[in-house]
C-alpha positions in Angstrom: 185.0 204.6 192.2 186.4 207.6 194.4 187.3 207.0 198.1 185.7 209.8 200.2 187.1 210.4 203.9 184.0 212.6 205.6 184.0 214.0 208.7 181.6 216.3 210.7 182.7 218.7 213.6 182.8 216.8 217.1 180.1 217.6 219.3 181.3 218.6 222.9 180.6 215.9 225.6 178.7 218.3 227.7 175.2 217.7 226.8 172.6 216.9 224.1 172.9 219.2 221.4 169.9 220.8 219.8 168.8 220.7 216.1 170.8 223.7 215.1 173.8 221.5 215.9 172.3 218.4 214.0 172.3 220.6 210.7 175.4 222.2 210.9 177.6 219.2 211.2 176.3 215.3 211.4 173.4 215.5 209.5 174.5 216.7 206.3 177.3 214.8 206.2 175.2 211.5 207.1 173.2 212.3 204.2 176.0 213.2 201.9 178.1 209.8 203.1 174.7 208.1 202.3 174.1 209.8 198.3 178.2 208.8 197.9 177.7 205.1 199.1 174.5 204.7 197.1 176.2 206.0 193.9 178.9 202.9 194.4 181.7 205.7 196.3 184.2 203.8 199.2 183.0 206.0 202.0 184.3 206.5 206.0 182.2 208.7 207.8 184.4 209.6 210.8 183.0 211.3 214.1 183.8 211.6 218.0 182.4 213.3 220.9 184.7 215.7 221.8 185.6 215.2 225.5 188.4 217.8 226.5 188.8 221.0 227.9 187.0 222.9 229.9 183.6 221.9 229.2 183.9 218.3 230.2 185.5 219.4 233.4 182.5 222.1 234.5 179.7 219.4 233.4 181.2 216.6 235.2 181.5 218.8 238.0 177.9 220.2 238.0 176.9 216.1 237.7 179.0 215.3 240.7 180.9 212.7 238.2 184.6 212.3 237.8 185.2 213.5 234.3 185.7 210.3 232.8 182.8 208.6 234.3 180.9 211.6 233.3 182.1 211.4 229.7 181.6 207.6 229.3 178.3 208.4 230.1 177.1 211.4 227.8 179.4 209.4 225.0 176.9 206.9 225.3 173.9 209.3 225.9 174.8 211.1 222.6 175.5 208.3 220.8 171.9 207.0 221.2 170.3 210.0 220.1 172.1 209.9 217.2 171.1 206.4 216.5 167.8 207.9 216.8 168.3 210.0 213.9 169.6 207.2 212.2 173.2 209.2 211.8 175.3 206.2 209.7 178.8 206.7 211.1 181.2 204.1 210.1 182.7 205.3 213.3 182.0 207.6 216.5 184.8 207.7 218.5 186.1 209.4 221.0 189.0 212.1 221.6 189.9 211.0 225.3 190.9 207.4 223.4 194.5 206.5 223.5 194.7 206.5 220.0 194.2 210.3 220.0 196.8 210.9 223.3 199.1 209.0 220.6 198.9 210.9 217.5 198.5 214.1 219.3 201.8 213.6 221.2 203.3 212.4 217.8 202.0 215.8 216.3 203.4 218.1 218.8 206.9 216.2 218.8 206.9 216.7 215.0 206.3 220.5 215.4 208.6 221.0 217.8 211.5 219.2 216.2 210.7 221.5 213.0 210.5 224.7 215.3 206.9 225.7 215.5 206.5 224.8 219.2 208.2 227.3 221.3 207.9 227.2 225.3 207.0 230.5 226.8 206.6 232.5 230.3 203.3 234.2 230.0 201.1 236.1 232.7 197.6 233.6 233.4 194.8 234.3 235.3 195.0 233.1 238.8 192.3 232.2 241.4 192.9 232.6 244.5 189.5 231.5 246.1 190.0 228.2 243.6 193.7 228.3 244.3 194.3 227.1 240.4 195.4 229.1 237.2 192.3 229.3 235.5 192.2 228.5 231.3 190.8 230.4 229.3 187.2 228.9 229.3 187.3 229.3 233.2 187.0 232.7 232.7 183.7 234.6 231.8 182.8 237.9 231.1 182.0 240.7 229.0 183.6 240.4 225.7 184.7 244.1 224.5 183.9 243.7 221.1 180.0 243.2 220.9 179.2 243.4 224.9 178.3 239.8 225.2 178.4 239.5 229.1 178.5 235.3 228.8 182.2 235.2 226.8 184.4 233.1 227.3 187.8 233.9 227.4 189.1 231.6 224.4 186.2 232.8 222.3 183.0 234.9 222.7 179.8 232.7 221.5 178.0 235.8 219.9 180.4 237.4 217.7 183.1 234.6 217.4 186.1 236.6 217.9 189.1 235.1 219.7 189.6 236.5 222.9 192.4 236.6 225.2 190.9 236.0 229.3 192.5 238.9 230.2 190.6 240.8 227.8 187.0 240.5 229.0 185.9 243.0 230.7 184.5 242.6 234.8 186.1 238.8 234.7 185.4 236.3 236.8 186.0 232.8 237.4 183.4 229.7 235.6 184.3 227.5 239.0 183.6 229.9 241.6 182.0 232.9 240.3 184.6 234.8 242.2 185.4 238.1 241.0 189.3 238.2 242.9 191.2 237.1 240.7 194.8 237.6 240.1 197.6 237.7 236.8 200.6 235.3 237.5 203.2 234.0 236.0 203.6 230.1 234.1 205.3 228.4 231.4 203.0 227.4 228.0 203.8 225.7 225.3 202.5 227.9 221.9 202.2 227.0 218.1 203.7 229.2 215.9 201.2 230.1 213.8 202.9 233.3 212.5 205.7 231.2 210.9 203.1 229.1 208.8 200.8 232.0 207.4 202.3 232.0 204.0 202.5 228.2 203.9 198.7 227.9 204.8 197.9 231.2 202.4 199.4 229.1 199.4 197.7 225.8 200.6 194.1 227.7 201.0 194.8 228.9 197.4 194.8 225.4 195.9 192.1 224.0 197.5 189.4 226.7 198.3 188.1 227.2 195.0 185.3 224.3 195.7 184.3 225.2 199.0 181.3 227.9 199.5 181.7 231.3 200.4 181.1 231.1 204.0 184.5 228.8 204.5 186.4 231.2 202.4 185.5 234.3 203.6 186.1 233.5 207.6 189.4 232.2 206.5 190.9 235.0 204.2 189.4 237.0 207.0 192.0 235.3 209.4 194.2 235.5 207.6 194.5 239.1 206.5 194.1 239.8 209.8 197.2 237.8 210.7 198.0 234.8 212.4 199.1 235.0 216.1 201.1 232.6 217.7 198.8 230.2 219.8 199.1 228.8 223.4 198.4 224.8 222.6 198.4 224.0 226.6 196.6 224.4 229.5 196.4 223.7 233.3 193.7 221.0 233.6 193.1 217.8 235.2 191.5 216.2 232.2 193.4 216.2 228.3 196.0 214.5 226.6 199.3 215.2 228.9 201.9 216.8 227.3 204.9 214.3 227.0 207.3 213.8 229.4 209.9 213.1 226.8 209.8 216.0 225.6 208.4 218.4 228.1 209.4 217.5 231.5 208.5 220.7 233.3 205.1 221.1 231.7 204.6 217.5 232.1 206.0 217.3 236.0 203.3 220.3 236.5 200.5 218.4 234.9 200.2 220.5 231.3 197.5 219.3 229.3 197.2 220.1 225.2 195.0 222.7 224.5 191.6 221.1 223.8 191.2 222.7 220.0 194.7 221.4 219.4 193.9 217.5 220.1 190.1 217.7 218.5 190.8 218.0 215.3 193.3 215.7 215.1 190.7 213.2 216.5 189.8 213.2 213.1 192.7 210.6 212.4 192.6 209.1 216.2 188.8 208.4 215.5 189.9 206.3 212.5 192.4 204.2 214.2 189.9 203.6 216.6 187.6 201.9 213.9 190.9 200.2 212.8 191.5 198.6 216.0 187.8 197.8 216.3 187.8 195.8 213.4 186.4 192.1 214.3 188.2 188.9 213.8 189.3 188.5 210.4 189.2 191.5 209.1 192.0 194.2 208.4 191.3 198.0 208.4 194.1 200.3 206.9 193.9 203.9 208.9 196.8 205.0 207.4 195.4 204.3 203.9 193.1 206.8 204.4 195.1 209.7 206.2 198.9 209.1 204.9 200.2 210.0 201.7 196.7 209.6 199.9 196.5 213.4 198.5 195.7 211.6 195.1 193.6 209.1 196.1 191.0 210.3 199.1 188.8 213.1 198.5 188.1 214.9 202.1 185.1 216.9 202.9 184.8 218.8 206.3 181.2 220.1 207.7 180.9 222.1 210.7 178.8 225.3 211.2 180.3 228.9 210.9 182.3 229.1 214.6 184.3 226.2 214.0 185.1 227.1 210.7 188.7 228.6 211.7 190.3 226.4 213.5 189.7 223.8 210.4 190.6 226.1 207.6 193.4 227.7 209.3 194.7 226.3 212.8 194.6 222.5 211.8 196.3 223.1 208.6 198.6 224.9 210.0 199.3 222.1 212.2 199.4 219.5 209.5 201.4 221.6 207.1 204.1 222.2 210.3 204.8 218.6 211.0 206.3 218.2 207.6 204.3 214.8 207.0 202.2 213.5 204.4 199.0 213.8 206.2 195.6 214.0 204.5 194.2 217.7 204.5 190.9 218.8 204.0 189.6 219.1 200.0 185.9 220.8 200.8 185.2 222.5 203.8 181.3 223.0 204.0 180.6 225.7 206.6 176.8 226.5 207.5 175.3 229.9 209.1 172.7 229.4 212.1 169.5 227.6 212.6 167.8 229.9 215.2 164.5 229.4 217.0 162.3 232.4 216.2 165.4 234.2 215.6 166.6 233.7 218.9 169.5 231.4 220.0 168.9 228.1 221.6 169.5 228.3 225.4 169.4 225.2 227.6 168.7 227.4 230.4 166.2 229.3 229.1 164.4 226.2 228.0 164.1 227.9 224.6 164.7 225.6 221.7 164.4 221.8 220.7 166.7 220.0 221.1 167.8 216.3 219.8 166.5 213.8 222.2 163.2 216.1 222.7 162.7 216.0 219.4 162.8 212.3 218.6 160.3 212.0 221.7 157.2 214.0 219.3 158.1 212.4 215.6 160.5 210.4 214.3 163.8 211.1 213.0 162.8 211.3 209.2 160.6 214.2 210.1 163.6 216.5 211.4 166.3 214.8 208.7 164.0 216.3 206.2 163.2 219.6 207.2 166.5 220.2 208.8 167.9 219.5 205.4 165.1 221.3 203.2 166.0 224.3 205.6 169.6 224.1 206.0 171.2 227.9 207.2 173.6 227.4 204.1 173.9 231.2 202.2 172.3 232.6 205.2 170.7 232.1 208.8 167.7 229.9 208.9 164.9 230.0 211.8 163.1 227.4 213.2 159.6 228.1 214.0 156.5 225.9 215.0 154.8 227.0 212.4 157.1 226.4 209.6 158.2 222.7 210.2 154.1 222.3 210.7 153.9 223.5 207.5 156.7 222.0 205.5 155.7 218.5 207.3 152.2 218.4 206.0 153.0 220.0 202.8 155.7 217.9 201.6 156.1 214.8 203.7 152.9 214.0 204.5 150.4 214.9 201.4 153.0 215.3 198.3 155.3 211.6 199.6 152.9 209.7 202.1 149.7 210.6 200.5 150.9 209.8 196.8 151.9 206.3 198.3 148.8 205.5 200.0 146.3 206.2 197.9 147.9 204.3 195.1 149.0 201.4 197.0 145.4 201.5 198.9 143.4 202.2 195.8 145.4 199.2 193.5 144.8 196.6 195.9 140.9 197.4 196.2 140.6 197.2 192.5 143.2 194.3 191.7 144.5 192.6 194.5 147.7 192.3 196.3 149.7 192.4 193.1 151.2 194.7 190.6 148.6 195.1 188.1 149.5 194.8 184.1 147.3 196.7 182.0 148.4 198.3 178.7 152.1 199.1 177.6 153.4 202.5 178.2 152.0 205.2 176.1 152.6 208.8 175.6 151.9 210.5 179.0 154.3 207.3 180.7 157.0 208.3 178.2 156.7 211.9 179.0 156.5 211.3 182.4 160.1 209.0 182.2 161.9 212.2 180.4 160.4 214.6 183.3 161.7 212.2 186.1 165.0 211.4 184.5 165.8 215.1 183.9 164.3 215.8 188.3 166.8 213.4 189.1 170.1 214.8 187.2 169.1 218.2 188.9 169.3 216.1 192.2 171.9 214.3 191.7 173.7 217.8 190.3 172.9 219.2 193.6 173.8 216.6 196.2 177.7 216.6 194.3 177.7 220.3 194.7 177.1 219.9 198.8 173.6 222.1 198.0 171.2 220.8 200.3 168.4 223.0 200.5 168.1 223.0 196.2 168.7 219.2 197.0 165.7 218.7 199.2 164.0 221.3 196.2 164.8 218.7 193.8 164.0 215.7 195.2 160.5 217.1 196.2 160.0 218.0 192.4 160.4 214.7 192.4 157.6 213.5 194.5 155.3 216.2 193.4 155.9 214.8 189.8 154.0 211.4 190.7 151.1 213.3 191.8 150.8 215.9 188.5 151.0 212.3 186.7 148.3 210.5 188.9 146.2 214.2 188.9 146.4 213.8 184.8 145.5 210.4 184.2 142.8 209.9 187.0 142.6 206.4 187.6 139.7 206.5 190.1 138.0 207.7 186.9 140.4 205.7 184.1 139.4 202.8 185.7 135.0 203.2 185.3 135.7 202.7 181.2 139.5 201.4 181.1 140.3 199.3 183.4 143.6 198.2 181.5 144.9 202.3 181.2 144.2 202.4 185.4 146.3 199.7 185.6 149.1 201.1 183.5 148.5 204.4 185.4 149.1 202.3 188.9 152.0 200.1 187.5 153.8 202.9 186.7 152.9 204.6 189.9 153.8 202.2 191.9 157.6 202.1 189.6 157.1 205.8 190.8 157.1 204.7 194.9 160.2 202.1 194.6 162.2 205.0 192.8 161.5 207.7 195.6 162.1 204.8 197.8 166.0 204.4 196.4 166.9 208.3 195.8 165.0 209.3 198.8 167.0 207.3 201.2 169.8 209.8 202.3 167.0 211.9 203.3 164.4 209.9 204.7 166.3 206.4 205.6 163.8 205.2 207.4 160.6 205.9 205.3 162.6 204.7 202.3 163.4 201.4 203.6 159.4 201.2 204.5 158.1 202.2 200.8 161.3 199.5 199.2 159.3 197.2 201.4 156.3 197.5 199.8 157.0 195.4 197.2 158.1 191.6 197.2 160.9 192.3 194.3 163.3 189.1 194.6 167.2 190.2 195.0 166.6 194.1 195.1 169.8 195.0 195.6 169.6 198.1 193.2 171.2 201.4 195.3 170.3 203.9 192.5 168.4 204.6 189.6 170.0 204.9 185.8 168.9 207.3 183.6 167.6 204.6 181.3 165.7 203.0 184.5 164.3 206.6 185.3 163.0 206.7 181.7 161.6 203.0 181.4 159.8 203.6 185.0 159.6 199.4 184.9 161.5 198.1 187.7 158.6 196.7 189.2 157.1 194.4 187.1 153.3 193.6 186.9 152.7 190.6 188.8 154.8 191.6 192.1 153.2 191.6 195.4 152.8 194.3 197.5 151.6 195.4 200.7 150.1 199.0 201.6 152.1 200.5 204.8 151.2 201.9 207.9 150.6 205.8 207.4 154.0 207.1 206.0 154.2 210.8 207.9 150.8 211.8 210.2 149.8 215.6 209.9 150.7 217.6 212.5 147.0 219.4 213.7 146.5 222.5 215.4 146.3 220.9 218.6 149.9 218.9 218.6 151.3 222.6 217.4 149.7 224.3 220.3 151.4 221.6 222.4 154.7 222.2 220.7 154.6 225.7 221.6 153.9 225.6 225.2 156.4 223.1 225.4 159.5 224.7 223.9 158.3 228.0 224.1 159.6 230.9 221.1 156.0 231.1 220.2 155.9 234.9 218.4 153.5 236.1 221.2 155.3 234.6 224.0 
């Protein structure tokens, strides 16, 4: 089978990140690393907080941490959240790890000696009251494009253009606040982009046709606008230095990499991380899945919309100028915004949920699923009380958990803790195999396209199939004049609950492994379903015990989403 390299945007070290993060990166690629490894694939799913730059710097700060005390700890604090949601990472690294300092120094030697690095006097915002040059997140203001008045000066958050510090308008300084701030002079080391458009115009060419139209668009868009040559450093305490064999100036002065230089190349630092991590006894090949393996490794990016650039343009660029045979991206799935009522997230507006809030009201099958069902793929999605209320008691709880319990329930108080045998298969089982089989090529056709929302579609046709069968054949009333047929109907039902149980599994992990459970099947080692399985409906054979599970998904009531609301807030009349 094919090998499949997956990696999801790195989350920034400063902070928990809210659902709308969760869906436009890790999750989907959790549950498309899960569908690959279930259908017999050789999967790595790489990931890494993303700990430099500005960010980590202001956080620590504000926690009264040094930064690398302060990023141990949210490394860990993230981590466990995503543990929470049951996120299946082969690895989670991180980018302050010396593997990264290594290949990110190797990187910029490699451009340099091919002539795309170029060392240049520019004109920097200066702070006096902070007596430092200030990068370009250290500055804030209004960015002159939309009128955000939060922008940073590397990009502004509400209309994603690049920005210059110097132009946002009333500046002032992130440390301070100060408003005296002056333009000096310093030396920066800067990518030269402009002499790579054409190379990464020809790559984009080849590759793009697969990805969706949100990845395409924001990258012909850069392009056609042009590519700029990029400053890669910056004057921070905290990054990967800039070599002194290379650079002594900028190294003697303390030049750090620019943080959206180093991150993506995490990417490849993250996965000699889980090389060197390997226990005794076992070998793990990095290279074999980064270095000349164009043929052999299929790569699939996800990330939401912002990030989107700087992997379909600035990181090839980067790869393309070292003149090596590094892996570059085959599929890069971008995703719009989850918004909350149509509103942004804000942390300090306490508007929003966000990851480890959420795991403290449900469990993490509850927001895998409707994250996924929901996912802002052609367009913005918004999360609202209401909805996720809706879509939990509609399709989690009444079409999945219900269908499970009140076959499992009703078999065992009519024939005991095993599978029941009854008649053979008859018409309505055979027609009911052909409906099934045909539910789960759509799913199937839909997970390999990286279509989540008309995945989640599917698979709930899926569950909602069971029930039109068990609605059709009655047992409750089968059973009063054949008792044989109501056992046939439950056998076949209960086939019914182990096959969700296996396909359902990239969604719901969790709730899978408690319906496979169920049932005492000796050596069931099956990760997916045939077509000829599908059909047959008899992997669970009459005469295999069972046991009826606690209550799969609990209905949200009007009281818990009354509770919701005044918790989070973004309730339409607040």
């Amino acid at each position: 089978m094919a090998r499949h390299l997956v990696t999801s945007a790195l989350p920034y070290i400063n902070g928990i990140k809210h659902l709308g993060n969760m869906v436009g990166s890790m999750l989907p690629a959790d549950v498309y690393s899960r569908y690959l490894r279930q259908r017999g694939h050789d999967v790595l799913y790489i990931c890494a907080t993303d700990e430099h730059g500005t960010p980590a710097e202001l956080a620590a700060k504000e926690a009264g941490l040094s930064v690398d005390e302060f990023c141990a700890k949210a490394h860990d604090a993230q981590k466990a959240v995503y543990d929470g949601f049951e996120l299946a990472f082969d690895y989670f690294g991180r980018s302050s790890s010396q593997q990264n300092v290594e290949i990110t120094q190797h990187f910029a030697r490699k451009l340099n000696e091919n002539g795309f690095i170029e060392e240049r006097a520019i004109r920097q915002v200066y702070s006096p009251v902070d007596g430092r040059f200030l990068p370009d997140r250290y500055v804030e203001g209004t960015c002159p494009h939309c009128g955000y008045d939060k922008a940073r000066g590397d990009q502004c958050e509400s209309c994603t253009r690049v920005l210059d510090p110097t132009d946002l308008i009333d500046p002032r300084s992130a440390i301070s606040g100060s408003t005296d701030l002056e333009v000096r002079e310093t030396k920066h080391l800067f990518l030269l982009q402009s002499k790579l458009q054409h190379e990464v115009e020809e790559w984009i060419a080849t590759v793009s046709a697969e990805w969706p139209h949100l990845s395409t668009s924001i990258a012909r868009k850069w392009l056609t606008e042009g590519l700029n040559d990029r400053a890669i450093t910056r004057d921070l305490d905290w990054g990967v230095p800039v070599p002194a064999d290379t650079w002594p100036d900028l190294a003697a002065e303390g030049k750090v990499f620019y943080v959206w230089f180093d991150a993506p190349i995490e990417y490849i630092g993250a996965t000699k991380e889980w090389a060197d991590a390997a226990g005794d006894g076992e070998t793990r090949d990095w290279r074999s899945w980064w270095y000349e393996v164009d043929d052999s490794v299929r790569y699939t990016q996800f990330m939401a919309k912002d990030n989107v650039p700087f992997h379909t343009v600035m990181f090839p660029a980067t790869e393309l100028g070292v003149r090596e045979p590094w892996k570059k991206v085959d599929v890069v799935k971008g995703f719009n915004w989850l918004t909350y009522y149509g509103g942004k997230f804000s942390t300090s507006q306490k508007r929003g949920v966000f990851t480890d809030a959420a795991l403290e009201i449900l469990p993490g099958d509850y927001w895998r699923y409707f994250l996924i069902a929901n996912a802002p793929e052609s367009d913005d999605s918004s999360f609202t009380w209401e909805h996720f209320t809706a879509t939990v008691n509609k399709d989690l709880a009444d079409t999945l958990g219900n269908f499970v319990n009140r076959v499992l329930s009703f078999s065992r108080k009519r024939f005991g803790d095993d599978v029941p045998a009854g008649h053979a298969a008859g018409e309505a089982e055979a027609k009911l195999g052909e409906e099934i089989a045909q539910l789960l090529a759509d799913y199937e056709e839909q997970m390999e396209a990286l279509q989540f929302r008309k995945a989640a579609a599917a698979l709930r046709a899926l569950w909602a199939a069971g029930n039109s069968y068990l609605e059709e054949k009655a047992p409750w009333l089968e059973i009063k004049t054949d008792p044989d047929g109501a056992a046939l109907t439950l056998r076949t039902a209960m086939n019914l609950i182990h096959l969700y149980a296996v396909v359902s599994e990239p969604f719901i992990p969790s709730t899978a492994a408690a319906m496979r459970g169920a049932f005492a099947l000796e050596g069931d080692t099956a990760t997916w379903v045939t077509a000829e399985q599908t059909k047959a409906l008899d992997t669970v054979p009459a005469g295999t015990a069972f046991t009826v599970p606690p209550v799969l998904f609990a209905k949200i009531t009007e009281e818990d989403l009354e509770s919701y609301r005044d918790r989070f807030g973004g309730a339409p009349d607040a």
